[in-house]
N, C-alpha and C positions, 0 to 999 in steps of 0.2 A: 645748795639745792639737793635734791635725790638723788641717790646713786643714779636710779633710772633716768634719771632727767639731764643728766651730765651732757655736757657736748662731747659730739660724736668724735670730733677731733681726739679731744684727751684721752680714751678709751677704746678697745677694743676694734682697732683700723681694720681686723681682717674679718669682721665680721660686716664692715661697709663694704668693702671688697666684694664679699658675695652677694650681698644688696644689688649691687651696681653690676656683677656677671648674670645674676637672674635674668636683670632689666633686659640688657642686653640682648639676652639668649631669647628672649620673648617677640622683641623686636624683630630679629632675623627670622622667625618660626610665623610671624604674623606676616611676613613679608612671603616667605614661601607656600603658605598656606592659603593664608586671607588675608593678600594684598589690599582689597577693597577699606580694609579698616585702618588702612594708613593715611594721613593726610595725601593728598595729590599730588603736592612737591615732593613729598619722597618716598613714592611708590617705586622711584627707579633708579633710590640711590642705593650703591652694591653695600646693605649691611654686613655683608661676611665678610668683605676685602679686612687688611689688617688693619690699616692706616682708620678707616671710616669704625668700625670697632675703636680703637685706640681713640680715636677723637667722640667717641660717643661715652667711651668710659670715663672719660677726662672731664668731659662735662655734667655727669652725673653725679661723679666721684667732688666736684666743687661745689656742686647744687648741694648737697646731702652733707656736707661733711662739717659746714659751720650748725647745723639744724641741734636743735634744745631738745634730746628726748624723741621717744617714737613720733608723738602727734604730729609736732612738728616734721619732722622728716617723712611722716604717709601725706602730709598735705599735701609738702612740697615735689614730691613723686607723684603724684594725683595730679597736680597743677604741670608740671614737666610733661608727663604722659599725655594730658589734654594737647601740649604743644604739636604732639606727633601722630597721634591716632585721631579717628572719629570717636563721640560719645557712644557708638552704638557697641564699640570692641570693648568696654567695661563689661560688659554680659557675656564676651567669647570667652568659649573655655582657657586660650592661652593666658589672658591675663585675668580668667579666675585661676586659675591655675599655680599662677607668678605669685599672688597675691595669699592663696594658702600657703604658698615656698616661707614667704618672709613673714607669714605668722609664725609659723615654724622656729623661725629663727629667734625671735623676739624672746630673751630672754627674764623678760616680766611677762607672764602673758595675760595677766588681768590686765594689766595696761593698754594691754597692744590691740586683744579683744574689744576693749571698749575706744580702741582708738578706733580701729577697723570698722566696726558696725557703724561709728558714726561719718567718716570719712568716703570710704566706699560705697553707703548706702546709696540706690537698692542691691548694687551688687555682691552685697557681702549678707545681702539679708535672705532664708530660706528659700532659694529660687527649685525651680523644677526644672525637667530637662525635658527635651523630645526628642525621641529614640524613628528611628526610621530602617523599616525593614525592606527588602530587596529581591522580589524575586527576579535573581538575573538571568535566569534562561527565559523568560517572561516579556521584560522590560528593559531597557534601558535608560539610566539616566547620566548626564553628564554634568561639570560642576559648574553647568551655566541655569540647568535646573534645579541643582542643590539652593545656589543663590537664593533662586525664584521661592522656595519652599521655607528660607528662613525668613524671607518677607512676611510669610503667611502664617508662620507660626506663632507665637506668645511667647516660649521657651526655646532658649537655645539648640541646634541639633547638635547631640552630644555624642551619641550613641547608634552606630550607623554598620547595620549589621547584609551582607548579603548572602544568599543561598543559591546553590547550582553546581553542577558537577562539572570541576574546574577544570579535568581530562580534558573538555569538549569546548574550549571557552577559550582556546588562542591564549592571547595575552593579556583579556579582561581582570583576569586575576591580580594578574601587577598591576594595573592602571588603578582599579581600587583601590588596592593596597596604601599603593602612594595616596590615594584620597582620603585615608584612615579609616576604611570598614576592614572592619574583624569578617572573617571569611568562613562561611559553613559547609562542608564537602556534604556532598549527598552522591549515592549511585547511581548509575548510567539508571535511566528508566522514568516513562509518563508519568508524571505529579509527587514523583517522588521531593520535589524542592518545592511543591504546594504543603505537602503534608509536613515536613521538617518547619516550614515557616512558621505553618498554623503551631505544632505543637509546640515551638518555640514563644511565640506570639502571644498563645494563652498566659504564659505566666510570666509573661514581664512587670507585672504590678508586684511579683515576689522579688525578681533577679534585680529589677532596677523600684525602688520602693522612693525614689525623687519622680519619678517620670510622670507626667502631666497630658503630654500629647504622644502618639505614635502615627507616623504617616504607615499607611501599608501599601506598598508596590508591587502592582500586581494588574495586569489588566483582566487576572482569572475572576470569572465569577464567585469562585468556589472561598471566594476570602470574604465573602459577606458575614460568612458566621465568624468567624474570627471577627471583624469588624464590631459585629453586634455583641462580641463578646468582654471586647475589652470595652464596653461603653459602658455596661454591667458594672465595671471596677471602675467607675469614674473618672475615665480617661477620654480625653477628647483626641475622636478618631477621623483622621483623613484617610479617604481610600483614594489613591494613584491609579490613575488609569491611561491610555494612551489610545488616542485615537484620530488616525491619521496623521496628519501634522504639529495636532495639537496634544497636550496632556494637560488631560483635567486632575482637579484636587477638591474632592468633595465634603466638603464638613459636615459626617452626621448629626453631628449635635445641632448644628441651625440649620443643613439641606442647602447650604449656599454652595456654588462650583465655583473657583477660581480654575482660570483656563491660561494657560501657557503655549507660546507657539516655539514647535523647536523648530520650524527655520530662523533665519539670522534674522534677528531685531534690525530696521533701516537706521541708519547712520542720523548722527543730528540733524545735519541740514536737511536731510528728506523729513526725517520726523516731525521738525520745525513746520515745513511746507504743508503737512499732512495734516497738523493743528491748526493750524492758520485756516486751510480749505476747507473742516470741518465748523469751524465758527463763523467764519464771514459765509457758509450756505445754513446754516444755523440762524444768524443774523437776518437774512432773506427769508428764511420761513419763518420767523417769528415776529420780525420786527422788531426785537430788541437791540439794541445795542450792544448791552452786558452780557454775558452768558457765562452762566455758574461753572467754575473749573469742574466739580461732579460729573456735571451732564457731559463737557466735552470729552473725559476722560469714557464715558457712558460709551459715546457716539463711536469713542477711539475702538475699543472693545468688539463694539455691535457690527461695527462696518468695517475693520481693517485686521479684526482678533486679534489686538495686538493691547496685551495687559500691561498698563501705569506701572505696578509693581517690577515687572519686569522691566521695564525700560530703564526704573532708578538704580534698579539694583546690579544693569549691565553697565547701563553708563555713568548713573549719578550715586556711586554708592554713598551712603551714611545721609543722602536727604529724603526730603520729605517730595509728595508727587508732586505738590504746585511749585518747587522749586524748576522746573522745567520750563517756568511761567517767568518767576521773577530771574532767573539765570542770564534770558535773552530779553533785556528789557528795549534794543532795539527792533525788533517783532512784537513784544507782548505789552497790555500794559495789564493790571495787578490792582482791584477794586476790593474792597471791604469796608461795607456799609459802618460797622460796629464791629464791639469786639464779641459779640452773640452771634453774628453773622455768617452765612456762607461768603464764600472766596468768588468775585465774578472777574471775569477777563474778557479783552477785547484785542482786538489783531491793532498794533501799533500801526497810525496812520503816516509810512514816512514821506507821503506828498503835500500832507500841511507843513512837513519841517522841514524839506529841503529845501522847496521852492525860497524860503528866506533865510539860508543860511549866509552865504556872501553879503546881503544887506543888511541884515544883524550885527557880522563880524565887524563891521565895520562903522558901529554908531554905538560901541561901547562904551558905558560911563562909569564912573566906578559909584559904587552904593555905601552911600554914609548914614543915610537916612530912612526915614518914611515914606519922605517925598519921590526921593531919587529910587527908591526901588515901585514903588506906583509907576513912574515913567517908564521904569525900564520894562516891569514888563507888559504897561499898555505899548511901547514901541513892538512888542514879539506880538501880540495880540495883532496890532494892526494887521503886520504881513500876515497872519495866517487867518486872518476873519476871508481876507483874498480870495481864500481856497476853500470856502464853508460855506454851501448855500444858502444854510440856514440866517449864516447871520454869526451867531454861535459856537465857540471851542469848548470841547469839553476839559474841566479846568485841570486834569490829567496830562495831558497833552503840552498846556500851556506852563507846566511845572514842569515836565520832561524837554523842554527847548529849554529854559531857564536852565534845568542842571548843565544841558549841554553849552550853551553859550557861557555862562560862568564859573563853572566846574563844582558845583554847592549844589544840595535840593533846597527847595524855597523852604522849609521850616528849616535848617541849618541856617540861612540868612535872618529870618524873623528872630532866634534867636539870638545870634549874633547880633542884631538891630536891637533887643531886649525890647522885640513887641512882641508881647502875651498874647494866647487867642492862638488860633488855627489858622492854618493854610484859609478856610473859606472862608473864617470868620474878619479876618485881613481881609480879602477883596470884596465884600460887604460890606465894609468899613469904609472902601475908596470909590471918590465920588466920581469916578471914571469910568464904572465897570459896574453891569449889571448883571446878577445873578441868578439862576432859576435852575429849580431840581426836576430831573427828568427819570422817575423810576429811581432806581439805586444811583444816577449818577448827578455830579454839577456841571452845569455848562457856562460859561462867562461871554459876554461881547460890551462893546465899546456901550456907555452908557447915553441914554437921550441925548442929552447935551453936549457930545463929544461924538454921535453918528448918528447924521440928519437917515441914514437907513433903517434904523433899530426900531423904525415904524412899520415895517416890511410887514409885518405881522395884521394884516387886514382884517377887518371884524367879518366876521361872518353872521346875516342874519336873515336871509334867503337862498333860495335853490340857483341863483344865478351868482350870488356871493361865494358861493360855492364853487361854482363851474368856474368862476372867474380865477379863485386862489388855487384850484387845480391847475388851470391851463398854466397860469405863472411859474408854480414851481414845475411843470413840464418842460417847460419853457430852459427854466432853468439845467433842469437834466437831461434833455436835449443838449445841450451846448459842451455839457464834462465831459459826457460819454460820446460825442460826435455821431448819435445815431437819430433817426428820425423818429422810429419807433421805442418804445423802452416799456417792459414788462410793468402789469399795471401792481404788483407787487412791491415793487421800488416807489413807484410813486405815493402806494400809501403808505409805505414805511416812512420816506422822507415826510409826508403831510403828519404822520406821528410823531416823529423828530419836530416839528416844528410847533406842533399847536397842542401836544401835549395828549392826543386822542385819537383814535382810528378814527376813519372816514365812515367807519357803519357806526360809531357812536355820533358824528356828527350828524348823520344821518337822520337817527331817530331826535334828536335834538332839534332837528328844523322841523321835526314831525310827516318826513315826508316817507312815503308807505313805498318804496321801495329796495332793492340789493343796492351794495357798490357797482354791480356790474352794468344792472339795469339802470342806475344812474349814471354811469359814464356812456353809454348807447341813448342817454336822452340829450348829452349837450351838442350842442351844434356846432361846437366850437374844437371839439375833438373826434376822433375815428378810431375803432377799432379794428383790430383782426387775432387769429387766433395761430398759434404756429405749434404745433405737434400739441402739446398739451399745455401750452401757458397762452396766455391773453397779454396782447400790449396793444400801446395805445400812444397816439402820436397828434398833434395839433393838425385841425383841419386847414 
């Protein structure tokens, strides 16, 4: 084979050696600097102890050392690395950084170049950077809003410069320092660290000719021209501001604000709580079931100022924002019509799956078949049809008790069974189970023939057929919620849930010339009344 191609064993061992102390040294520095880009197991193992070093060189030094050639050995570094960081720390400077080291060393380096660009791409391929300036006698930021700001950026923050007469600044100085801004003294004196920025600021498309974005920190007015200046150089500009609790980040180029709150982000389980109350009164004003992860993050924003970005990047670093959704599949459940689609979710209902969990546990069968999995989960259906007014589970729901009673998602079993076809397309298929699409979602119940109820669905073809299938399902939500009265809101949302149509399109379909309101004050069979600003309505 090629010289270059030689196993790494047979040649030059002290040139893996420094391979393996780069690696190394990158790890510890990601660990100290930007922990967030470690995987979560070991975010908190001590990389600088000796021993955990030693055991880390030992195992790179084995990975690396049987490999044929550079290729091979950036693979298998690429693929090792994947073991221990998130994919988003390919873009950090530390292991762009690592990655120039051991071009460096490659001594073929046509090889190594064209190993490199194809290996590491996009990481190795002409990236820009985003420089961020500081007026710290101005502003403050901390490295909880740095986080926040490489959510928002494109390009990595590389370049992190601040301004302020350091005399007057305590121990600000150091605390940056350690955060890696280069530090700019200016004179005791009013705007003297406005005008060093600006003049600084203007010719950064010279000093840094990578730079693509620059944030500017400042909540002085007087940075608008700077702003407008480096837009000129086809730099995309955020201006920093801070106001009150919050700091905004303005994108000139689209006029969009991304808003940050610097008090403490609430903890999971309040957050958890805080999405949940946001969708299930979401659900109630709309009547839908589904509700687009967009809108709730919308809602999270409008009503609690508390930005998606920020939440991933304190708690969930290296995900994406609907993993907040799929994370806690015991609260959420995680809809997508298609792969064109928006993301909908809904608040996990866990009083359809408790109420049968001991009675499930215990009528286990094992699944060999077609058959035997049809049974198994019309047996989970039954107990939970129990707890559904409708009639109807959403078939979500009825696959989330199946993973949990048999430790598999149902397409992991269909598989396994080698039936073709989809989750729906399966219970379509079985003559026990009837199916009907409700908006973006599926709903399943016991089929004609196997639920003398599944007729429950009464025709409507009068203004008293009507009144009639009202008072019924009142009747029925009456009896969950144990109240007498119940907001007339619920009940047309459930009458939507069930027949597929709001009560004012049914309405106009019997041809009858009045409101929902006006038609419920005309049955005789019901009462209203009004309580601060909502309307309910109870059997007479």
């Amino acid at each position: 084979m090629p010289n270059n191609e030689r196993s790494l064993t047979t040649y030059n061992s002290a040139l893996l050696t420094q391979i393996v102390s780069h690696v190394c040294q990158a790890i510890i520095a990601i660990q100290q600097q930007q922990p967030e880009l470690l995987l979560e197991k070991y975010r908190k193992v001590q990389w600088q102890s000796n021993s955990n070093q030693s055991a880390l060189s030992a195992k790179f030094t084995e990975l690396l050392s049987q490999t044929q050639g550079w290729e091979e050995l950036l693979h298998k570094l690429q693929l090792y690395l994947k073991a221990i960081v998130v994919t988003e720390a390919f873009d950090s400077p530390i292991l762009l950084e690592l990655i120039a080291r051991i071009q460096q060393l490659n001594p073929v380096k046509s090889a190594l170049n064209g190993s490199l660009n194809s290996i590491f791409a996009p990481s190795l391929q002409p990236v820009g950077i985003a420089v961020l300036l500081l007026d710290a006698e101005n502003l403050q930021i901390n490295s909880s809003t740095e986080k926040f700001f490489s959510t928002i950026c494109n390009c990595p923050i590389q370049v992190k410069i601040a301004f302020a007469n350091w005399s007057s600044r305590g121990k600000l100085d150091v605390e940056l320092h350690e955060r890696g801004y280069d530090l700019i003294h200016v004179p005791a004196g009013r705007d003297n660290a406005d005008g060093k920025m600006i003049a600084f600021g203007s010719s950064i498309h010279e000093r840094y000719p990578n730079a693509k974005e620059v944030l500017v920190c400042s909540s002085d007015k007087v940075m608008t021209n700077l702003c407008n200046n480096l837009q000129q150089h086809g730099l995309i500009v955020y201006q920093v501001s801070q106001h009150g609790e919050n700091i905004n980040l303005f994108n000139s180029s689209t006029g969009e604000t991304q808003t940050y709150c610097v008090k403490p982000l609430p903890e999971i389980p309040s957050l958890i709580q805080i999405l949940k109350d946001l969708i299930n009164d979401e659900k109630k004003a709309t009547g839908n079931h589904w509700i687009k992860v967009s809108k709730v993050f919308q809602l999270l924003n409008t009503k609690h100022k508390i930005n998606m970005g920020q939440v991933i990047a304190t708690h969930l670093p290296g995900k994406k924002p609907k993993d907040i959704f799929t994370r806690y599949p015991a609260d959420f459940v995680v809809h997508k019509v298609d792969d064109s689609s928006d993301f909908y979710v809904t608040v996990f209902d866990k009083s359809l799956i408790e109420v049968v969990n001991d009675e499930v546990e215990n009528n286990h069968q094992s699944i060999n078949s077609l058959d035997d999995l049809e049974k198994s989960l019309h047996l989970i259906l039954e107990k939970l049809i129990k707890e559904s007014v409708s009639g109807f589970v959403d078939v979500s729901i009825l696959g989330s008790k199946f993973n949990q009673e048999y430790g598999k998602a149902i397409t992991k079993q269909l598989k396994d069974l080698q039936i073709s076809g989809s989750y729906i397309q399966f219970l379509q298929s079985c003559s026990s189970f009837q199916i009907r699409q409700k908006g973006v979602k599926w709903e399943v119940s016991q089929s004609q023939t196997n639920n003398s109820q599944s007729s429950f669905l009464a025709r409507i073809n009068s203004q008293a057929d009507l009144e009639e299938v009202l008072k019924n399902i009142l009747g029925e939500l009456t009896k969950k919620y144990s109240q007498k009265y119940i907001d007339i809101s619920i009940l047309g949302t459930k009458f939507n849930q069930e027949y597929g149509k709001t009560i004012t399109e049914q309405i106009k379909e019997l041809k009858i010339k009045t409101t929902y309101m006006q038609f419920l004050q005309s049955c005789s069979s019901l009462q209203l009344k009004q309580t601060d600003r909502k309307w309910e309505v109870a059997i007479s």
